[in-house]
Every structure is written in structure tokens, then in C-alpha cells.
C-alpha positions as CSV (number, residue, x, y, z in Angstrom):
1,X,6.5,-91.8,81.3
2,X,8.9,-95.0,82.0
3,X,9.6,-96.7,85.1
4,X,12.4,-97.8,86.4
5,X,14.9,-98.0,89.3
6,X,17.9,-95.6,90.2
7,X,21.1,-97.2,90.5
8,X,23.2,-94.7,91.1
9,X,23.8,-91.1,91.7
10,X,26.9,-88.6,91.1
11,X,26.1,-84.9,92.0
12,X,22.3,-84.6,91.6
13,X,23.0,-86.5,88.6
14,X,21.2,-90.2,88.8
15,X,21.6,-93.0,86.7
16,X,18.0,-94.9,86.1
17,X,17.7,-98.6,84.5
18,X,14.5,-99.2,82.8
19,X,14.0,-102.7,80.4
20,X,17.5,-102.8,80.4
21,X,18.4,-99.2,79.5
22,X,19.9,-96.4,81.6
23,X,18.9,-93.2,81.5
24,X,20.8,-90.1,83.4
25,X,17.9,-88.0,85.2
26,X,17.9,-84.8,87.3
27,X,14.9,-84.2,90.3
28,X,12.4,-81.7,89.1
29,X,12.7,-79.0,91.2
30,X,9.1,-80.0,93.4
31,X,11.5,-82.2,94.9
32,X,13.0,-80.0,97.2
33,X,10.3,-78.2,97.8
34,X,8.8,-81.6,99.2
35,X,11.9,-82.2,100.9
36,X,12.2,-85.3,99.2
37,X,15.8,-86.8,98.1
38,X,15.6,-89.9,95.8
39,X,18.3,-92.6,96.9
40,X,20.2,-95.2,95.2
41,X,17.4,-98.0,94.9
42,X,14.7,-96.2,94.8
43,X,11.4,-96.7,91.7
44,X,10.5,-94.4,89.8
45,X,8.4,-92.5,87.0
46,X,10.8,-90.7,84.6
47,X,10.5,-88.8,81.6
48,X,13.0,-90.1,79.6
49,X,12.4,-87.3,76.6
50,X,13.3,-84.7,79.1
51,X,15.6,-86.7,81.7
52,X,13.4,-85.3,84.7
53,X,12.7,-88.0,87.6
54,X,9.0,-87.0,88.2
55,X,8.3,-89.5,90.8
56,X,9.8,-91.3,93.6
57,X,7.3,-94.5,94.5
58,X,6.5,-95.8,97.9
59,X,9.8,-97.5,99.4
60,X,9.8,-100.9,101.2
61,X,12.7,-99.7,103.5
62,X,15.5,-97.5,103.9
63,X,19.2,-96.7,105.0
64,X,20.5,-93.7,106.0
65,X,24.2,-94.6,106.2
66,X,24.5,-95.9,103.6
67,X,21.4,-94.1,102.2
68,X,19.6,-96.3,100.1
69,X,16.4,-97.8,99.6
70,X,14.5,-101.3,98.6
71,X,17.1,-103.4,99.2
72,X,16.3,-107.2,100.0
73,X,19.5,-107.8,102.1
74,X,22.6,-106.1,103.6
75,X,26.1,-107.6,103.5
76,X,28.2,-106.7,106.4
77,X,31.9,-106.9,104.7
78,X,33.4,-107.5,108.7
79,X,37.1,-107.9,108.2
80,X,38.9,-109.8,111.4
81,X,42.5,-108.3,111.2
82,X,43.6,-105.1,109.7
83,X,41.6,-103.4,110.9
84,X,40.7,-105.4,113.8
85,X,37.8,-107.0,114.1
86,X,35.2,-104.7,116.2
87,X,32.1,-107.0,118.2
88,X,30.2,-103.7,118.9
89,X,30.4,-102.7,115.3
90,X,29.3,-105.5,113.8
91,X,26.5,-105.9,116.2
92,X,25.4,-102.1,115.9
93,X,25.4,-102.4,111.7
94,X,23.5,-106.0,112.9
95,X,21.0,-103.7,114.6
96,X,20.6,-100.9,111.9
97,X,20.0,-102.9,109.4
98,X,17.3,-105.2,110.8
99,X,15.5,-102.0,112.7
100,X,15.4,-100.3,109.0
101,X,13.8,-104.0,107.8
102,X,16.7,-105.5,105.9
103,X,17.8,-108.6,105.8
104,X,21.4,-109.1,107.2
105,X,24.4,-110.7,106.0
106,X,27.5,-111.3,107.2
107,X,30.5,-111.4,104.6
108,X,33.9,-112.1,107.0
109,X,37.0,-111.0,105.4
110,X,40.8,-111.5,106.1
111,X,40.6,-115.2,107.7
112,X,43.3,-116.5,106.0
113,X,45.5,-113.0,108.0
114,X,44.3,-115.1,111.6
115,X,46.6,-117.6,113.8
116,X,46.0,-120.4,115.3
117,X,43.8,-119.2,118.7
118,X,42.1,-116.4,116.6
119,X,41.3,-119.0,114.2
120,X,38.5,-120.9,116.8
121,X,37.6,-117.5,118.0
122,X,36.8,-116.7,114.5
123,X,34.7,-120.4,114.2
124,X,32.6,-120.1,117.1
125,X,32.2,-116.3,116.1
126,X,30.6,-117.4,112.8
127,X,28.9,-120.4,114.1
128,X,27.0,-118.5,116.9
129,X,25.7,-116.1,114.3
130,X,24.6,-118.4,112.6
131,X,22.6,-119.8,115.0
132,X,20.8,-116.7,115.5
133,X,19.5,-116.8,111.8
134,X,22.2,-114.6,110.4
135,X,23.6,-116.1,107.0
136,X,27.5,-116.0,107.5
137,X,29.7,-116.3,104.2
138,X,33.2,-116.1,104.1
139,X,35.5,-114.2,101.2
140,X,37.0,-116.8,99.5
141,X,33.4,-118.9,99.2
142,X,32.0,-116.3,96.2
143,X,29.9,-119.0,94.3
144,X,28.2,-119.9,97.4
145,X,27.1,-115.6,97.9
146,X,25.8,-115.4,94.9
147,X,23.6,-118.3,94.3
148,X,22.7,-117.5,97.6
149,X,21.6,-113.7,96.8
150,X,20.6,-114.8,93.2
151,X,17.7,-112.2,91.9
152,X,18.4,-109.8,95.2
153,X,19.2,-106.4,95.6
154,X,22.1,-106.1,97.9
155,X,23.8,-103.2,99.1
156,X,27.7,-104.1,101.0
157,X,28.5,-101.9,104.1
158,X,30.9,-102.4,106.6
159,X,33.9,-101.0,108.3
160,X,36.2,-98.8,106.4
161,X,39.0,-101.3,104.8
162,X,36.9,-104.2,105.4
163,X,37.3,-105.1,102.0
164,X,34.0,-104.1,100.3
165,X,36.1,-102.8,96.9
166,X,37.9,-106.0,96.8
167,X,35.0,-108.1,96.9
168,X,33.4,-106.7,94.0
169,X,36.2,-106.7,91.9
170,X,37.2,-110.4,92.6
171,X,33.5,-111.2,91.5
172,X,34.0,-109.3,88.7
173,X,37.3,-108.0,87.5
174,X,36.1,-105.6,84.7
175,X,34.5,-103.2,87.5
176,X,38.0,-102.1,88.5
177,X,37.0,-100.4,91.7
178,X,39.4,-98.3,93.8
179,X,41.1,-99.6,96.6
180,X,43.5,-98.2,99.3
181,X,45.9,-99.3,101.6
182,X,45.0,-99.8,105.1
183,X,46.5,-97.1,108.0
184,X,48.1,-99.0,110.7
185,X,48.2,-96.1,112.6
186,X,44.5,-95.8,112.9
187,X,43.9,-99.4,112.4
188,X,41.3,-98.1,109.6
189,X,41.4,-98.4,105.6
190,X,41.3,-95.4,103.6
191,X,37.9,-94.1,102.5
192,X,37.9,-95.2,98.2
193,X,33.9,-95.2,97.2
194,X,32.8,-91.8,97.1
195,X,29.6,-92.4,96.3
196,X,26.5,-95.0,96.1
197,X,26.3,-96.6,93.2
198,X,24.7,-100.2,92.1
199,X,26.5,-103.0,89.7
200,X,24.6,-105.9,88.6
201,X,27.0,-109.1,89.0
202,X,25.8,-112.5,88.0
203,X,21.8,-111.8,88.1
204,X,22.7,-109.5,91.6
205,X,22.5,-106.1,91.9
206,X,25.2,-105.1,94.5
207,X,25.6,-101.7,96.0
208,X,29.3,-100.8,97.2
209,X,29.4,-97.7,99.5
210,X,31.4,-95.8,101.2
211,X,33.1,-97.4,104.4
212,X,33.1,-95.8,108.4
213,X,34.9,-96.5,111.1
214,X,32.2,-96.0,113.3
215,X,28.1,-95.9,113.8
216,X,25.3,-94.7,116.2
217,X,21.8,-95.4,116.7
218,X,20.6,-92.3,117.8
219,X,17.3,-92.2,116.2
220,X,16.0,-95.6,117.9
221,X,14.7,-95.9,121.6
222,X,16.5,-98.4,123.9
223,X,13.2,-100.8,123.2
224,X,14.0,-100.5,119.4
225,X,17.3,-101.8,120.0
226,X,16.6,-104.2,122.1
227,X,14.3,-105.7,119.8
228,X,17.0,-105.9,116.8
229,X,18.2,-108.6,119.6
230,X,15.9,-110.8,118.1
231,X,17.9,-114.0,119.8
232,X,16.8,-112.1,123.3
233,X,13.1,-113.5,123.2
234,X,14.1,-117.0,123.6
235,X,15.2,-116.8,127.3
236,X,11.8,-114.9,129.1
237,X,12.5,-113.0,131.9
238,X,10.2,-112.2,135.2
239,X,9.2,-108.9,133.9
240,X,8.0,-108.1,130.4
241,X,9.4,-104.6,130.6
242,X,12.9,-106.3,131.7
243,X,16.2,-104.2,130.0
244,X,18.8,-106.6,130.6
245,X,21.2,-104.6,133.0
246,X,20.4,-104.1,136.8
247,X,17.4,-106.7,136.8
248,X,18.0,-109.5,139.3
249,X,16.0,-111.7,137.9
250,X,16.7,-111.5,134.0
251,X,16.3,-114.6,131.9
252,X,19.4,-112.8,129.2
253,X,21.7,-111.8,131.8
254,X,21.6,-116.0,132.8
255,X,21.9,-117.1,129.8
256,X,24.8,-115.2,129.2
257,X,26.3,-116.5,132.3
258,X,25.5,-119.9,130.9
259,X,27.4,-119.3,127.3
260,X,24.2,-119.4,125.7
261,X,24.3,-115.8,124.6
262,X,27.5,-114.8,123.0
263,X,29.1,-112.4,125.8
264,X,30.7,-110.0,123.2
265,X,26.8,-109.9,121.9
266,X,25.6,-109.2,125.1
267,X,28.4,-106.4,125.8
268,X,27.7,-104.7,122.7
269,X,23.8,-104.6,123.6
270,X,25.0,-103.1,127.5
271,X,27.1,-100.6,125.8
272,X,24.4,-99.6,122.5
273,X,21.9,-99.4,125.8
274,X,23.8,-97.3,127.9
275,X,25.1,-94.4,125.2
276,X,20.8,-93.7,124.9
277,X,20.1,-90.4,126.9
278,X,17.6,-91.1,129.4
């Protein structure tokens, strides 16, 4: 029996690396039975005489869209013109990723596509994100990524025609992933990765997956959300149970007056808050 970690799977069909060998594995049929579907990223016990995955071993975290599993950081490819760049988007990926415990990333695509105006939006975009501990890279700045995420396993998502594809293969040619033109009349990309899949690049192990236009967070309560908010603790407000919304006397809802909470940040937080059922 080996051990080793799935790095990608084609109809039931997953690829295993083990001591720097890969092995193609099927489930053994106990699987289903346990309701249990091994993802992309996930260790395990194989029997690499027979190519059965026997077990699937304890995961640190977990994706569902993308579905993976024990990654160490997500990069959210976020392009900011065609498509459009989307605040609520970004912010709700920002929130998925840290309520599954992953580490986000921001990777900003198309700058160079930005005028003059757009340009300082863009800057004080990135730097406020930054200020809320979010590493922000840009697309052109690859050398700086990767000794960044040196060692780490990293799965991209993002909006569809972000430019997830392209980054990959402008790390690394030889991959040759697909990539599509972008529909201007849905202000979208095309969808191109069809399925999960991880490529090691320069001691990284990246994970490109296939794009969406759009995202909920249905399975979280409005206090899970508003925790992924994490820049939200640093401005107390008069009651401990306080949402942010109608409260009169909100420390947030002041510092957003007072620019010190981004107001696209704080408007995709109202609008994530109010789509919850009550």
C-alpha cells in the first residue's frame, strides 16, 4: 500500500503522485456506499498493483466550487476589464475561501487594458486589500508569485475569462492550456478547463479549474459571513451581536462613512447579508 496525493481526475479516473510517480486509480466501490468522493488534492492509501484508491485520509480543508481539498492558498485570477471587474465577486470568492480555511490571494489581471481614472481606482483597490492582509499580485509580476507560493499547494479560481489558462501557460509554456475568447455580449469568457486538475510549476503545485460567472454562499449563516470580514473587528460597535445594517450605533457602518472601510467592501457585505433567508 503507497501513499500519495491525487492531482487530478477525468471521469472517475484519478491521477495519484507518489515519490514522484503517478499512478491512474479508480475508487473501490465502498466509496459510494460511504458517500465519499475523493477530490483533486486529497491523500491517500493506494494499491498501486491493482490501481484501487483504498483510502481517502483526513482533509485539512475543502472547496466545493472548485472542489478540492488541502490546499495552502487560493489565487483569485480577478481580471479588471473584459469582463469587468465585479467588487461583490471578488469579495464573495474572498469570503468562500477563508470560511473553508484557505488562504487567499489575489492575482489582478488585464491592468495594462485600464485608462487613466480606472488606473487609481485599480491602485487604491489593490492597496486597500492589502491592508486587510490579503497578498495582491499582479499578472505581469510572475517571479514575484512564485517565490512567494514556493513549496504551496495552490489552486486558481476566479471569474470565467479572468485569465486563469493564460496565467499558467505564461509560467510555463509547455502546459499549452486551452483558452477562449471572451463574449462581449455577456461580458463573460468562455468556459475552457473542464475539469480539476494540478500541474507542478517551479516547486508549486497549481490547480487551474473551471471558471463561473457567478457564486453563492448558501451554506453559511449571516454570522459566518460576517466573520470572513475579518477587517470588521477592528472598529467595535455598541453591541456584540451588531450586523452592520439598521444599527444606529455601528462602529463599521462609521467607518465606512469615514473611508476607512472600502465602501464597495462594505456593499458587497450588505448585499451577501441580505440574499440570506431569514
Amino acid at each position: 500500500m503507497l501513499e500519495g496525493r491525487i492531482i487530478k481526475n477525468i471521469s472517475n479516473a484519478y491521477t495519484i503522485i507518489s515519490d514522484d510517480k503517478k499512478y491512474v486509480c479508480t475508487p473501490r466501490g465502498k466509496f459510494r456506499n460511504q458517500k465519499i468522493t475523493p477530490l483533486v488534492g486529497d491523500i491517500c492509501k493506494f494499491d498501486a498493483k491493482n490501481n484501487y484508491i483504498l483510502e481517502i485520509l483526513p482533509r485539512k480543508n475543502e472547496l466545493e466550487r472548485p472542489s478540492i481539498a488541502n490546499v495552502d492558498y487560493a489565487l483569485l485570477v480577478t481580471s479588471m476589464k473584459n469582463p469587468s471587474f465585479s467588487a461583490l465577486l471578488l469579495d464573495k470568492e474572498i469570503s468562500s475561501v477563508i470560511l473553508a480555511k484557505i488562504k487567499p490571494i489575489i492575482l489582478f489581471t488585464k491592468i495594462d487594458l485600464l485608462e487613466n481614472q480606472e488606473i487609481i481606482e485599480y491602485q487604491n483597490l489593490k492597496k486597500y486589500y492589502e491592508s486587510i492582509n490579503i497578498p495582491c499580485f499582479e499578472n505581469k509580476e510572475p517571479e514575484k508569485l512564485l517565490s512567494f507560493l514556493k513549496g504551496a499547494f495552490v489552486v486558481l479560481t476566479g471569474q470565467t475569462g479572468a485569465g486563469k489558462s493564460t496565467f499558467l501557460n505564461k509560467i510555463n509554456p509547455e502546459l499549452n492550456l486551452k483558452t477562449d475568447e471572451i463574449s462581449f455580449s455577456l461580458n463573460r469568457g468562455k468556459h475552457t478547463t473542464r475539469h480539476t486538475e494540478m500541474f507542478e510549476i517551479s516547486n508549486v503545485f497549481f490547480s487551474d479549474t473551471p471558471g463561473f460567472s457567478s457564486l453563492e454562499l448558501t451554506k453559511y449563516t449571516k454570522e459566518e459571513i460576517e466573520s470572513s470580514f475579518k477587517e470588521f473587528i477592528n472598529y467595535p460597535c455598541q453591541f456584540k451581536n451588531c450586523m452592520h445594517l439598521k444599527e444606529e450605533v455601528c462602529g463599521v457602518k462609521k467607518a465606512v462613512e469615514e473611508k476607512e472601510i472600502l465602501k464597495s467592501r462594505y456593499e458587497s457585505y450588505q448585499k451577501m447579508i441580505n440574499s440570506k433567508s431569514n
